[in-house]
C-alpha positions as CSV (number, residue, x, y, z in Angstrom):
1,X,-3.9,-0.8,-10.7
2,X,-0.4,-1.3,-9.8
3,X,1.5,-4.3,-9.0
4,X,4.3,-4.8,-5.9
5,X,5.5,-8.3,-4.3
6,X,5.9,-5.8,-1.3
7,X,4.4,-2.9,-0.2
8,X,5.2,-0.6,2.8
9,X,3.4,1.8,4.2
10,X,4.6,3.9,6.8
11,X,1.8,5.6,8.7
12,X,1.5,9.7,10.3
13,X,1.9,7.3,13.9
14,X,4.9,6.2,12.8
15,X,3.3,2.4,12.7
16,X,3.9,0.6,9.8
17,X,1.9,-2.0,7.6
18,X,3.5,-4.3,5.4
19,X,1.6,-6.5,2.0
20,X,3.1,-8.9,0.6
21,X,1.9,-10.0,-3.7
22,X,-0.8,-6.9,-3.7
23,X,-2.5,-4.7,-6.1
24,X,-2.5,-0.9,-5.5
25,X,-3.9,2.5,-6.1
26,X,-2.6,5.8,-4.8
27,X,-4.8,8.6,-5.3
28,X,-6.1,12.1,-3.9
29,X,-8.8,9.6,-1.9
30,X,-5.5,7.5,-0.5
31,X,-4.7,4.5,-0.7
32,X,-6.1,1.6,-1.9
33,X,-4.6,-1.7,-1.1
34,X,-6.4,-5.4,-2.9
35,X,-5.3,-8.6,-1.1
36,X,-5.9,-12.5,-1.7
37,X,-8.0,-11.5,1.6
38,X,-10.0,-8.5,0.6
39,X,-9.4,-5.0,0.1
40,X,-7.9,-2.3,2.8
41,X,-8.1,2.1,2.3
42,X,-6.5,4.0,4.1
43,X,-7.3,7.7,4.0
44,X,-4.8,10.4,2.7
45,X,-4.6,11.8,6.0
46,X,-2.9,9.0,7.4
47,X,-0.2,7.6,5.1
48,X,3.3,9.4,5.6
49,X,5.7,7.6,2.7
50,X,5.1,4.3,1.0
51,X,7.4,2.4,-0.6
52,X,6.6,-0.7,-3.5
53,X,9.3,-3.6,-4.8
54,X,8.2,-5.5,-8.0
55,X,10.6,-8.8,-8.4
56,X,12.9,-8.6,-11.4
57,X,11.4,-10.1,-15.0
């Protein structure tokens, strides 16, 4: 899985959804977002662009 201390997701509505400290995966079954909360998917069919910033080392 990969890391971001923000991810943005930008959806085919033009809404957008913002995580902040998440683990990812994007694949051919979407994408698949891990919180402190619990996990979120969101189909293929509905993500437009997304966009992940890691923090400098």
């Amino acid at each position: 899985m990969l890391e971001a201390h923000e991810l943005t997701v930008v959806h085919h509505d033009d809404t957008v959804s913002r995580f902040l400290d998440v683990r990812y995966t994007l694949g051919r079954d979407g994408l698949r977002v891990v919180t402190e909360s619990g996990e979120r998917h969101f189909p293929p069919h509905e993500i437009l662009h997304t966009h992940a910033k890691r923090r400098a080392a």
